[in-house]
N, C-alpha and C positions, 0 to 999 in steps of 0.2 A: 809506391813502386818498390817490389825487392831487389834485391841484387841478384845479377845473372848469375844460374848454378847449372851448368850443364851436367852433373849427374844427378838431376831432377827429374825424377820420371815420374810419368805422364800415363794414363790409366782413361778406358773411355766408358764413360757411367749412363747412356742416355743414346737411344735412336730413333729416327724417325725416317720414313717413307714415304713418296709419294709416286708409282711406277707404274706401268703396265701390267705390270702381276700383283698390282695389291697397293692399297693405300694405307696401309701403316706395316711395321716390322712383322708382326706373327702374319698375316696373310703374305706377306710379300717371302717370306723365307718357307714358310710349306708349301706355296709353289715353286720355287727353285728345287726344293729337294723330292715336290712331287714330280718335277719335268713338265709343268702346266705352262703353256706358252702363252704370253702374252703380245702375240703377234697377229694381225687381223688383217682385210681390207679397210683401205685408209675412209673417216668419214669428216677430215677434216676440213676436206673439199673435196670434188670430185675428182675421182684417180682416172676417169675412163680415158680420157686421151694420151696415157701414161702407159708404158711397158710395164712398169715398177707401179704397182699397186696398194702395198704393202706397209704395214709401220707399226711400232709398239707406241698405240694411245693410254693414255688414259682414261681410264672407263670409272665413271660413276662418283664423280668429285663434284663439290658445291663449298667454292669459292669462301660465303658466305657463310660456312660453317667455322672458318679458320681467320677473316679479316671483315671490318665494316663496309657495308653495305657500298657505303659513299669510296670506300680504299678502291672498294673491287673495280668498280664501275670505270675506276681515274686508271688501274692498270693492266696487268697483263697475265695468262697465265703463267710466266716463267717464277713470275713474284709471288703466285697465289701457291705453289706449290712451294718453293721455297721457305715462305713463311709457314704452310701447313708442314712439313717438315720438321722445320727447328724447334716448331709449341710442340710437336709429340715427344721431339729429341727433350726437349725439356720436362716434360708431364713424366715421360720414360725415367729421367736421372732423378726423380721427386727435389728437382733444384728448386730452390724456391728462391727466386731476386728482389729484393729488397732494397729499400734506399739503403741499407747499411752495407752489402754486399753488389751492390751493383758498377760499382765503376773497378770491379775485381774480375768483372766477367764482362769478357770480349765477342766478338763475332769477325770469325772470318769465312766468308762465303761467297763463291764465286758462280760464272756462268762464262758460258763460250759468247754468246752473243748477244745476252738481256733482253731487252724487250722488242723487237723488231718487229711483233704485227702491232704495237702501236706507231711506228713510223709507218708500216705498211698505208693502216687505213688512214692515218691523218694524210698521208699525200692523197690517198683518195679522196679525202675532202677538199683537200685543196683544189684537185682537178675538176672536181665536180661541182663545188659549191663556193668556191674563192676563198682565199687567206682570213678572212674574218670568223671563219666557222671552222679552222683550226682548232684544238683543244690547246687551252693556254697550261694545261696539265702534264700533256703526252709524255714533254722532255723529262721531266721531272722523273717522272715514272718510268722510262722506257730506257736509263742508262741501266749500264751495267755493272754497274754498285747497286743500282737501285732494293733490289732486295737486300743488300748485307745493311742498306740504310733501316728498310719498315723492318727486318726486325731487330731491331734493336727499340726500334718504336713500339713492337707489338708486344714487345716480351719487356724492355728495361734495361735492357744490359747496354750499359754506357762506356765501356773498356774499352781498349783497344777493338778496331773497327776497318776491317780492308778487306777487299774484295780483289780475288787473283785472279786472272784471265790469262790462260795458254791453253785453250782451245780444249782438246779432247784430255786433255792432262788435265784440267782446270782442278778438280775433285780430288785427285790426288795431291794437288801442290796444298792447295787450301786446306788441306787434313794434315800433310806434313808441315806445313809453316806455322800450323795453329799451336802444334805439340811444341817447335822448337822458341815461339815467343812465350809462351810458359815456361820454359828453361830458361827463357832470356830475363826471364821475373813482372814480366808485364800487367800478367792479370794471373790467376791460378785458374783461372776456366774460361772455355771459349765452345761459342754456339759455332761448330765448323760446319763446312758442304760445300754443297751446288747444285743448280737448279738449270733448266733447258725445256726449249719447246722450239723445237727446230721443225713442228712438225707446220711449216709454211709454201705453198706453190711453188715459191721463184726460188729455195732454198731446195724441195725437190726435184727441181728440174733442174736446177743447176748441177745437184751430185748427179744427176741424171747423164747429164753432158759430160760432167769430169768421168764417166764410164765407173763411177765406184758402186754402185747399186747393184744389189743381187737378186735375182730368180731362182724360186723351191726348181730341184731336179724334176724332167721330165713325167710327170702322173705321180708326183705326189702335191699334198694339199700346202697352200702357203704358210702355214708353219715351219715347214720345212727353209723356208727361206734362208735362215742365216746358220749358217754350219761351220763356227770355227774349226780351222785347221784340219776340217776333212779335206780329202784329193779332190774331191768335186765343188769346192768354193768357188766362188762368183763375184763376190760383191757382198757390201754390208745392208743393214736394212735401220730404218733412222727411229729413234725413241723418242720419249719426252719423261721429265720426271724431274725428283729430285731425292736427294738424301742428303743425311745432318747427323753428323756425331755429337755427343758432347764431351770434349777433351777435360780430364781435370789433371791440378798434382796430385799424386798419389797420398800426400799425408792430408790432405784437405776431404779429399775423397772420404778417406777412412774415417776422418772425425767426424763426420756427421753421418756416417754409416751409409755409405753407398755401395748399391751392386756396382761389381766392376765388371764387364765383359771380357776384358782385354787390355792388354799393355802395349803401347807407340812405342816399339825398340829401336825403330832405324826408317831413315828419310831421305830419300836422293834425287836430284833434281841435273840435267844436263841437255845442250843442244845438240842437233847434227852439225849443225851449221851447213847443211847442204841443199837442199830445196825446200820450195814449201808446202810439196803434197808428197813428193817421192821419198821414202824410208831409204836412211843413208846405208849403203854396202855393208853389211851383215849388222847390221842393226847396232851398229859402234855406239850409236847415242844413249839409247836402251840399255843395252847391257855399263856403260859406266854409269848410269842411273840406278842402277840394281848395285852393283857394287859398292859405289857410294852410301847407299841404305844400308851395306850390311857392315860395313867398316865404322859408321858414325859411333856404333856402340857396341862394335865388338861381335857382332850376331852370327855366327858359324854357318857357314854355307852350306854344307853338310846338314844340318838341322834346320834346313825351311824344307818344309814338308808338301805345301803346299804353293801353286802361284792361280792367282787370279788373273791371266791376263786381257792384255788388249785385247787381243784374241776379234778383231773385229769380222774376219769373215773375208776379210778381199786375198786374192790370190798372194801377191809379193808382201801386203803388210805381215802375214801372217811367216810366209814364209822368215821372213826379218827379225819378228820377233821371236820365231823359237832358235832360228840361230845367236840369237844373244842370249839367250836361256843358253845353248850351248858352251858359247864364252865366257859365262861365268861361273856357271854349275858345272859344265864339262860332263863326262860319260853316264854319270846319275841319272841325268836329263833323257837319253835313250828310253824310247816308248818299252822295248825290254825288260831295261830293269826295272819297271813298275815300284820307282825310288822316288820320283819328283813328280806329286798329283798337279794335274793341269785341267781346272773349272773354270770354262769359259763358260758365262753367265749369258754374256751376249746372244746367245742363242737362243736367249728366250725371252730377254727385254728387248731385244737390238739395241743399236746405237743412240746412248740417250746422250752421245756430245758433250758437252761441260757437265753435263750431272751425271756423264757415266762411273767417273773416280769415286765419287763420293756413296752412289750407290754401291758400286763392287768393293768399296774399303766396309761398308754394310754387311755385303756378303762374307767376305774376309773374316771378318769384327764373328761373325756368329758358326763360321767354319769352325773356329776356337771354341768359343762358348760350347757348341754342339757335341763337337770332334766329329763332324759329316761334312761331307767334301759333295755339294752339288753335281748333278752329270752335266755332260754337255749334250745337250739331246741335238739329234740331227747329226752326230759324230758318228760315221760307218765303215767309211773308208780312207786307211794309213794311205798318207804322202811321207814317200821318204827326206821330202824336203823340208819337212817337219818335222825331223823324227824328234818328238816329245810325248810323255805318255798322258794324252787326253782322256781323264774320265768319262767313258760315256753314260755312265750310270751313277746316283745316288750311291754314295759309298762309307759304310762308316770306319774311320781308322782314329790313329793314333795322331795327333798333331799338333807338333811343339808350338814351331814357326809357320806363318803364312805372309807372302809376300803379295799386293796388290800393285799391276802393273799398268800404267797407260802412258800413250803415244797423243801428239796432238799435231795438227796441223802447224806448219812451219820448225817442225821439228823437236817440238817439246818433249821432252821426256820426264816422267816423275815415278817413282817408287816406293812405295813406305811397305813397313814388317810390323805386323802384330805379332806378340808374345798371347799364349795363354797364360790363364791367369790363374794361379794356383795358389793364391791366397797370401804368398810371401812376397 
C-alpha cells in the first residue's frame, strides 16, 4: 500500500456501456450526439393496465457473451450488465491484470437497489411451490454488492473492493470515491460505476403512485416523454443500464502508455437532511455538492463549461436543481448568457437510477474527449423557473471543465468535474 498523496491525480483510461442507446461506448455516444432516443414502449411486462407505458430498455444484449452460462442463470440482470460493462471498461484501457498487478487494482461499483427480481421470483416460488424450491443461490446473487463481488471474479482485480449505495447518486459517489482512494494510495487503479434494472412491475407502479412518472405532450410520439427542464415537464421515465470508468494515477497510466480521456479534478458529496423524496428548498444539498467538487482542487467556477445534470424531468426536481446551478454559478447560469452548457442526457436514456451517475460521468468523460456538448432533445419550451441555458441540440464548442451532477432519493447529492485532457 502507498502512502496517501492528495495531489495525486487521477486520469480515466477505459469505458464501458451497457444503456438504452447502445451497448458499448461508440454506439451509445453517437446516439446522444445524434439525439437517437432510447425510449420505447415498455416489454418487460405488460404495460396495458398502466398510464405510464414507457422506459429506456435494453435492447439486444446476451448475458452469455459477458459471464458463464452457470453465473447468468444463478443471477440477475443488474450484475449482467454491470460486469458487461467493467470487461469493455477494461478491454477499452488495454489494462491487462495479472497476478503481479492485481491486488493494485480495485473495484468500486455500485447499484441503487441490486438484484430485486431475484427476490421478486424466489418469493414467487416460495408462494407457489413451498420453501424447498427456493434457490439456495438468489441471496448470494441478489445483494447489492453483489456485482462489485463477480467482477472482481470476472476480471481479477483483488484490491480494494466496495460498493456505494445512495440511490440516484450511487454512480456518481462511486466515480468520485474511486478517484479519492487512489489518492488515499490504496491501489493505483480501480474498475468504477454502477449498474440498475429498476425496470420491475411493483417498482413501476410504485413511482406510479409516488405521481413521479411522466407522459410525452399531447400528439406527440413517446419519445417525447422525458423533457428535462422544459416548461411542459411531467414526470421522469425509468432506465436500466450500466456504466464503468476505469480510474487510474496519472504516472502509472503514462508508463505503460495509456489513452487518457479525462482528468477527476474535483468530487463532492452532501445531504439535505430534509426528506426522502422532496428536493430540499432551492436545492441547498446540490449546490454545496457542486461546491464542494469544485473547492477540493482548486477548479474555477468560471471555467466549468459544461454540467450534466440530474436534469430528471419532474417538475420541482428540476426546478431545484437549476436553482443550485444558480447558487453556485450565479448569473452565468442564465439561459441568456449562453455561458454555462446544460446536457441533459436523461432525455434520451431516462432514468437508469443507480447507474445513471455512472453513465452521465460516461457522457461527461467523452463531452471533453470530443469537445461536443450533447442536446437535450424534447427541450422547446423556456421555464423561467429554470432559467439555465439547456442545449437543445448537438453542439460543438470549446470545453475546459465539465461537471456531472446527481440527486438520489433520501437526499443524496454527489458531484464530480472532469478536466480535459491535454496531455500535461
Amino acid at each position: 500500500m502507498r502512502q496517501p498523496d492528495f495531489t495525486r491525480r487521477v486520469v480515466v483510461t477505459g469505458l464501458g456501456v451497457i444503456s438504452p442507446v447502445g451497448n458499448d461506448k461508440d454506439t451509445a455516444w453517437a446516439s446522444l450526439v445524434n439525439g437517437r432516443s432510447g425510449l420505447d414502449v415498455i416489454t418487460k411486462f405488460d404495460p396495458e393496465r398502466y398510464t405510464h407505458r414507457w422506459a429506456g430498455e435494453v435492447k439486444d444484449f446476451d448475458a452469455v457473451a459477458w459471464m458463464d452460462a452457470k453465473a447468468v442463470r444463478r443471477s440477475e440482470p443488474a450484475m449482467w450488465y454491470g460486469v458487461a460493462a467493467a470487461k469493455q471498461a477494461v478491454a477499452d484501457a488495454g489494462l491487462e491484470i495479472t497476478d503481479e498487478n492485481r491486488e493494485d487494482i480495485g473495484v468500486v461499483f455500485g447499484s441503487g437497489a441490486g438484484g430485486q427480481s431475484l427476490m421478486i421470483d424466489n418469493w414467487k416460488v416460495l408462494d407457489d411451490k413451498g420453501p424447498n424450491r427456493v434457490a439456495p443461490t438468489f441471496i448470494a446473487n441478489g445483494l447489492v454488492d453483489s456485482t462489485s463481488g463477480m467482477i472482481a471474479i470476472e476480471t481479477g482485480a483483488i484490491g480494494h473492493n466496495i460498493c456505494v449505495v445512495t440511490a440516484c447518486s450511487t454512480g456518481t459517489n462511486c466515480v468520485g470515491e474511486a478517484a479519492e482512494i487512489i489518492r488515499r494510495g490504496d491501489v493505483h487503479t480501480i474498475i468504477s460505476g454502477s449498474s440498475e434494472m429498476p425496470l420491475l412491475e411493483v417498482a413501476h407502479a410504485g413511482f406510479g403512485n409516488m405521481r413521479g412518472l411522466g407522459s410525452p405532450r399531447e400528439g406527440e410520439p413517446h419519445t417525447d416523454v422525458s423533457r428535462p427542464f422544459d416548461r411542459s415537464r411531467d414526470g421522469f421515465v425509468l432506465g436500466e443500464g450500466a456504466g464503468s470508468l476505469i480510474l487510474e494515477d496519472l504516472e502509472y497510466a503514462k508508463a505503460r502508455g495509456a489513452h487518457i480521456y479525462a482528468e477527476v479534478v474535483g468530487y463532492g458529496s452532501a445531504a439535505d437532511g430534509w426528506d426522502m423524496v422532496q428536493p430540499i428548498e432551492r436545492g441547498s444539498g446540490s449546490a454545496r455538492a457542486m461546491r464542494a467538487a469544485l473547492e477540493r482542487r482548486g477548479v474555477p467556477a468560471d471555467e466549468i463549461d459544461v454540467i450534466n445534470p440530474h436534469g430528471t424531468s419532474t417538475p420541482l426536481g428540476d426546478k431545484r436543481e437549476a436553482e443550485a446551478i444558480w447558487t453556485v454559478f450565479g448569473e452565468r447560469s442564465a439561459s441568456d448568457r449562453r455561458n454555462l452548457a446544460i446536457s441533459g442526457t436523461k432525455s434520451m436514456t431516462g432514468h437508469m437510477m443507480g447507474a445513471a451517475g455512472a453513465f452521465e460521468a460516461f457522457a461527461t468523460v467523452m463531452t471533453l474527449a470530443e469537445q461536443c456538448v450533447p442536446g437535450t432533445i424534447n427541450y422547446r419550451e423556456f421555464d423561467p423557473e429554470a432559467d439555465i441555458w439547456v442545449v437543445p441540440e448537438t453542439t460543438q464548442m470549446p470545453v475546459r471543465y465539465a461537471l456531472s451532477n446527481n440527486i438520489g432519493l433520501g437526499g443524496h447529492n454527489g458531484a464530480i468535474i472532469f478536466k480535459r485532457w491535454d496531455g500535461s
